[in-house]
N, CA, C and O atoms as a GROMACS GRO file, in nm:
protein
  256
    1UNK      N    1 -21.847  -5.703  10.155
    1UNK     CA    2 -21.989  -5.710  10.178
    1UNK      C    3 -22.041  -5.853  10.159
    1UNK      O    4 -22.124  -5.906  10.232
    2UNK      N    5 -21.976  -5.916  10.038
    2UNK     CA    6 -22.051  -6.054  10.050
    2UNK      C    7 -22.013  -6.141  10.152
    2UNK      O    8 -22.088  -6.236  10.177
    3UNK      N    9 -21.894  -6.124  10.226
    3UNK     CA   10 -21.788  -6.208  10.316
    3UNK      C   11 -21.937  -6.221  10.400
    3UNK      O   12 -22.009  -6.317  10.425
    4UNK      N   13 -21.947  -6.027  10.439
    4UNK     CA   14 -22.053  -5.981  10.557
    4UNK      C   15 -22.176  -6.117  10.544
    4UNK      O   16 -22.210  -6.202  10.627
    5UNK      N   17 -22.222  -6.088  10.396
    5UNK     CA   18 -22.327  -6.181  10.396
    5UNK      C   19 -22.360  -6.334  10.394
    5UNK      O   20 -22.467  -6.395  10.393
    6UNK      N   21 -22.222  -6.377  10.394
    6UNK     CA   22 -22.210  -6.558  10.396
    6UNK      C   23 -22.231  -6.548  10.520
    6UNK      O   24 -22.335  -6.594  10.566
    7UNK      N   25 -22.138  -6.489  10.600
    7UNK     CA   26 -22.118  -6.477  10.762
    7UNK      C   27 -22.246  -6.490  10.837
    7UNK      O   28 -22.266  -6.588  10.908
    8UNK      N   29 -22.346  -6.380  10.823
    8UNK     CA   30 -22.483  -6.385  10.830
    8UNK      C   31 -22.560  -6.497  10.840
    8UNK      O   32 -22.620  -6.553  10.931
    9UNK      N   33 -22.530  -6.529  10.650
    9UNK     CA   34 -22.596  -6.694  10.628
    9UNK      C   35 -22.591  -6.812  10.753
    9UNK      O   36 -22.669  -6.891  10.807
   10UNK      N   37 -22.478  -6.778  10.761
   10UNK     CA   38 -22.374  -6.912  10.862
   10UNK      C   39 -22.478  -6.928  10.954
   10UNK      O   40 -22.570  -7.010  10.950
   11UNK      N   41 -22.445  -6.802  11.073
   11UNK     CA   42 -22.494  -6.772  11.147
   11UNK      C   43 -22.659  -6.764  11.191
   11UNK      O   44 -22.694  -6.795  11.305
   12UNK      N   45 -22.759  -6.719  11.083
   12UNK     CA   46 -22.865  -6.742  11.121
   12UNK      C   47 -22.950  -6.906  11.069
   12UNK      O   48 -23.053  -6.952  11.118
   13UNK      N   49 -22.827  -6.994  10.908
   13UNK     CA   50 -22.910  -7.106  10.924
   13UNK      C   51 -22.801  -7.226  11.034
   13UNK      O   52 -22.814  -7.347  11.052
   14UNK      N   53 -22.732  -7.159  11.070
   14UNK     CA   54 -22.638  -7.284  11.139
   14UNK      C   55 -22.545  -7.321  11.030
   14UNK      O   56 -22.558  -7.297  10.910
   15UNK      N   57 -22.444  -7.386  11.092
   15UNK     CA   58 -22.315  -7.411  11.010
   15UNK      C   59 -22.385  -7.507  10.885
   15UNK      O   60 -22.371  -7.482  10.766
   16UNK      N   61 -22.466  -7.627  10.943
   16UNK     CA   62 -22.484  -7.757  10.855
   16UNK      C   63 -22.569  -7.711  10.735
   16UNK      O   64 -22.553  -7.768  10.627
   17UNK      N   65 -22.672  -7.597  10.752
   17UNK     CA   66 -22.712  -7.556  10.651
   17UNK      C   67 -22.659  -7.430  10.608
   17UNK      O   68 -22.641  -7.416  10.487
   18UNK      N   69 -22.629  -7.332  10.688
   18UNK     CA   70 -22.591  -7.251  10.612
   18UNK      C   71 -22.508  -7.209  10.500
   18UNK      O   72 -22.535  -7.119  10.420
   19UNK      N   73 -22.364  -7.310  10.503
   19UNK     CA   74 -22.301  -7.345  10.385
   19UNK      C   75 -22.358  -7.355  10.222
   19UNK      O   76 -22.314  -7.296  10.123
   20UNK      N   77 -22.494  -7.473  10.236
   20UNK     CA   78 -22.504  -7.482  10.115
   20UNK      C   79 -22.606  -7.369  10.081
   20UNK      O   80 -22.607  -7.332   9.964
   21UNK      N   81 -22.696  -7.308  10.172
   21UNK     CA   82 -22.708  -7.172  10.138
   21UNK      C   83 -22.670  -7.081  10.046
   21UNK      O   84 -22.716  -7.029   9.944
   22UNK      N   85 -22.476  -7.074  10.175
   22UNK     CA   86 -22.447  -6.937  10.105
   22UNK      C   87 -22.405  -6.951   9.986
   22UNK      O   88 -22.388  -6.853   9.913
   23UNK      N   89 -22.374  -7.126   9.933
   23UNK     CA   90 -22.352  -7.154   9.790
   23UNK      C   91 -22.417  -7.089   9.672
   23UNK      O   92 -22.362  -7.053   9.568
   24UNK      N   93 -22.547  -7.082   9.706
   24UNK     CA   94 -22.651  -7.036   9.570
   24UNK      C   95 -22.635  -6.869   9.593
   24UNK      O   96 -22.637  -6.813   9.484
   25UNK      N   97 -22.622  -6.788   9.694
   25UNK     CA   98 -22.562  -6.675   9.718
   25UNK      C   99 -22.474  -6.608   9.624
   25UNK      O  100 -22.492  -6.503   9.562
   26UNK      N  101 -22.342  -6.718   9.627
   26UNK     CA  102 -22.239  -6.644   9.651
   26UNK      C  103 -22.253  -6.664   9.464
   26UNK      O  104 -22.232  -6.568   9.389
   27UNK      N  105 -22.287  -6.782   9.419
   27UNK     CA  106 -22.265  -6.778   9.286
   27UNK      C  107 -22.396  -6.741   9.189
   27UNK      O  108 -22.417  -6.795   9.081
   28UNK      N  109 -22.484  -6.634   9.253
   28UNK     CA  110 -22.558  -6.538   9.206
   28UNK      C  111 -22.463  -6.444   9.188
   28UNK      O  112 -22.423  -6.420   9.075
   29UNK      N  113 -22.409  -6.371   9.314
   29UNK     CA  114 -22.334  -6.280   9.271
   29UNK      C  115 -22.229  -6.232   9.216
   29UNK      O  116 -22.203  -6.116   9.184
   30UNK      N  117 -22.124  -6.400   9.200
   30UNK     CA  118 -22.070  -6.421   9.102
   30UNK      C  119 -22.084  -6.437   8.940
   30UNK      O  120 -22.008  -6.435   8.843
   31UNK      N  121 -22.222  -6.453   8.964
   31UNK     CA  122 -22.266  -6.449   8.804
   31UNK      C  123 -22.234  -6.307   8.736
   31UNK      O  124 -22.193  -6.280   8.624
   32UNK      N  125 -22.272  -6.216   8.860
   32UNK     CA  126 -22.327  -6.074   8.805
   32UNK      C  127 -22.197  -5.973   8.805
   32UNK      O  128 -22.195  -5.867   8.742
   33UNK      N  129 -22.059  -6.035   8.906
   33UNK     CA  130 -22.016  -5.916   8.941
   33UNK      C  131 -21.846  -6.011   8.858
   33UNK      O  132 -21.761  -5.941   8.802
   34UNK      N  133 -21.830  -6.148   8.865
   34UNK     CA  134 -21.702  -6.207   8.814
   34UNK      C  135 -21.741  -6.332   8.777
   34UNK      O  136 -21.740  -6.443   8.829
   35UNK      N  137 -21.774  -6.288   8.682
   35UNK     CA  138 -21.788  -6.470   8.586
   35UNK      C  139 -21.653  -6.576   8.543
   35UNK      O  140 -21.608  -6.615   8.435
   36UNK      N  141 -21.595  -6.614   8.768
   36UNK     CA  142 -21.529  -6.701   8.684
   36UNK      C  143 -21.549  -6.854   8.719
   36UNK      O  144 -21.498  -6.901   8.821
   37UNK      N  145 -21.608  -6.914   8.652
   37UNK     CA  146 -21.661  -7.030   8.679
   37UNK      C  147 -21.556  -7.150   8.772
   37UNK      O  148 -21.599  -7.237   8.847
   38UNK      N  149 -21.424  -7.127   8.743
   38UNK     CA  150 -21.364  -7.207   8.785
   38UNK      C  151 -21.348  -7.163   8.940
   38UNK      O  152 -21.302  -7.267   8.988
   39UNK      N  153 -21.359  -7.075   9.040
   39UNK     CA  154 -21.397  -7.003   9.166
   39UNK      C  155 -21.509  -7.060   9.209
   39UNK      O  156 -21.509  -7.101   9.325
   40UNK      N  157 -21.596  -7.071   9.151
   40UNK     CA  158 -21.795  -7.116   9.169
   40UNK      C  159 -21.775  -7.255   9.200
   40UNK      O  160 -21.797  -7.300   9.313
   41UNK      N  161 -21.736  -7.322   9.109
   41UNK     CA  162 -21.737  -7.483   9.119
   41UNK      C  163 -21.656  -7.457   9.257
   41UNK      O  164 -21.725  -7.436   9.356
   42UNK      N  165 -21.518  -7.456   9.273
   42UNK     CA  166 -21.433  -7.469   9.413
   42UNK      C  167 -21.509  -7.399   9.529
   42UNK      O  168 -21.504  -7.436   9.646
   43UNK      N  169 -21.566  -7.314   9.493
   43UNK     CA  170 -21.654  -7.227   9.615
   43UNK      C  171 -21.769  -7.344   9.650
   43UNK      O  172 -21.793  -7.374   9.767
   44UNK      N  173 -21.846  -7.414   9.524
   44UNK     CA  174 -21.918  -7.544   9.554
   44UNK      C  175 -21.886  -7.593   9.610
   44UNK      O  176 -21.952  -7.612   9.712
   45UNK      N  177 -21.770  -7.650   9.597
   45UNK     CA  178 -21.776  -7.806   9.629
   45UNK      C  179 -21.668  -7.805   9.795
   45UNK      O  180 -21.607  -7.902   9.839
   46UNK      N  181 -21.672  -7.686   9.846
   46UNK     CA  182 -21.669  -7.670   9.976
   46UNK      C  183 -21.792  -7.704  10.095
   46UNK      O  184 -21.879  -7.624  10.129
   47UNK      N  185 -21.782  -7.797  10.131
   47UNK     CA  186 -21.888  -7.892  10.279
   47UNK      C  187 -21.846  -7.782  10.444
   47UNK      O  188 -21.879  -7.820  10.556
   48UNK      N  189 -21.761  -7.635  10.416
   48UNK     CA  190 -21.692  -7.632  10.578
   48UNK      C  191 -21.768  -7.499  10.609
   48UNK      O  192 -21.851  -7.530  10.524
   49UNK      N  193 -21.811  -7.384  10.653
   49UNK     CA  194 -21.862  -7.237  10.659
   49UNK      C  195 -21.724  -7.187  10.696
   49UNK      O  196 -21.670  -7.101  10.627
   50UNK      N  197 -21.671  -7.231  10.790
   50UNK     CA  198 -21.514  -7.140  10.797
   50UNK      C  199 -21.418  -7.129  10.667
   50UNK      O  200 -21.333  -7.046  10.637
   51UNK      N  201 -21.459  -7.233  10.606
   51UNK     CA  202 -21.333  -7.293  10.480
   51UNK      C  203 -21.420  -7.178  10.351
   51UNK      O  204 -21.364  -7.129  10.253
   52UNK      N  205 -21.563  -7.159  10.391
   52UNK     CA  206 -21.615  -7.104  10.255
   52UNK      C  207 -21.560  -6.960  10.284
   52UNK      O  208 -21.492  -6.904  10.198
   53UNK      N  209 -21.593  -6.890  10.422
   53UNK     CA  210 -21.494  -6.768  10.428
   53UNK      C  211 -21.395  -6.771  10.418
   53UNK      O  212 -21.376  -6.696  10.323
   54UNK      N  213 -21.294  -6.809  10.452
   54UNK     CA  214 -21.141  -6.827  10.395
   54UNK      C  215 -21.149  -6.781  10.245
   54UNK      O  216 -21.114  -6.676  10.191
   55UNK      N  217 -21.222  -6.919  10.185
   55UNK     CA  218 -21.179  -6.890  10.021
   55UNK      C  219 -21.226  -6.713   9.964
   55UNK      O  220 -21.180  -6.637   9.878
   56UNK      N  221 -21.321  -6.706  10.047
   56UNK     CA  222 -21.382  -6.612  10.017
   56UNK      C  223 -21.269  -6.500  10.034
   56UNK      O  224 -21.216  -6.449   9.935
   57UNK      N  225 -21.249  -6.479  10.114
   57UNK     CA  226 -21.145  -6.388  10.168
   57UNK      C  227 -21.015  -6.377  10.078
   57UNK      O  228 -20.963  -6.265  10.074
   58UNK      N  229 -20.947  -6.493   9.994
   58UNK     CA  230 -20.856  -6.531  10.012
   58UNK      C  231 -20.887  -6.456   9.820
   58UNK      O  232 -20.802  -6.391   9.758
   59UNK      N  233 -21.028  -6.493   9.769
   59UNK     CA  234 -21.055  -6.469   9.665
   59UNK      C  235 -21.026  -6.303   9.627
   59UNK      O  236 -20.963  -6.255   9.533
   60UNK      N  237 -21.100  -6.235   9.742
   60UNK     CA  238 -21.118  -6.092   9.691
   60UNK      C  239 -21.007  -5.995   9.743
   60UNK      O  240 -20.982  -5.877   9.718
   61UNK      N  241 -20.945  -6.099   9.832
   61UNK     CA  242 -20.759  -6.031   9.833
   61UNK      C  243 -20.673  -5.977   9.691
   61UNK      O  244 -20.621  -5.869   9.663
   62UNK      N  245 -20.686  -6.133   9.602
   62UNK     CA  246 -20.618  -6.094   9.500
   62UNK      C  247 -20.688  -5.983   9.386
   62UNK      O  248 -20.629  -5.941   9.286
   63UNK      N  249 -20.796  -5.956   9.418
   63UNK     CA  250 -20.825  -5.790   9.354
   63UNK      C  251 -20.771  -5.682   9.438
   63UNK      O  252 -20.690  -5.600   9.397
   64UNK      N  253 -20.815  -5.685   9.548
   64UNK     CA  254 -20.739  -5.536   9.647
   64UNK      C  255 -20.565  -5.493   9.574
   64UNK      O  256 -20.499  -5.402   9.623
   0.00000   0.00000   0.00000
């Protein structure tokens, strides 16, 4: 669902903004649902929208 919602982000502010967008997003709901800070910062300090889904993806693999 959050993948769903970066994707969204992307998409309705454009790549150049939507990134740092889905930044404050993603580490709201990281606050609430996996506090792990060291994910947040690397999820930060990503500049790409494809590269932020990847991680994203790549993140909630290793729970499944």
């Amino acid at each position: 669902m959050l993948c769903t919602h970066v994707r969204e982000l992307h998409d309705f502010y454009g790549q150049a903004k939507g990134y740092r967008i889905a930044r404050k997003h993603v580490s709201w709901y990281l606050q609430e649902h996996a506090p792990d800070d060291q994910f947040r910062r690397t999820f930060n300090a990503i500049e790409d929208a494809s590269e932020q889904l990847e991680a994203l993806e790549a993140y909630f693999e290793n729970f499944a």
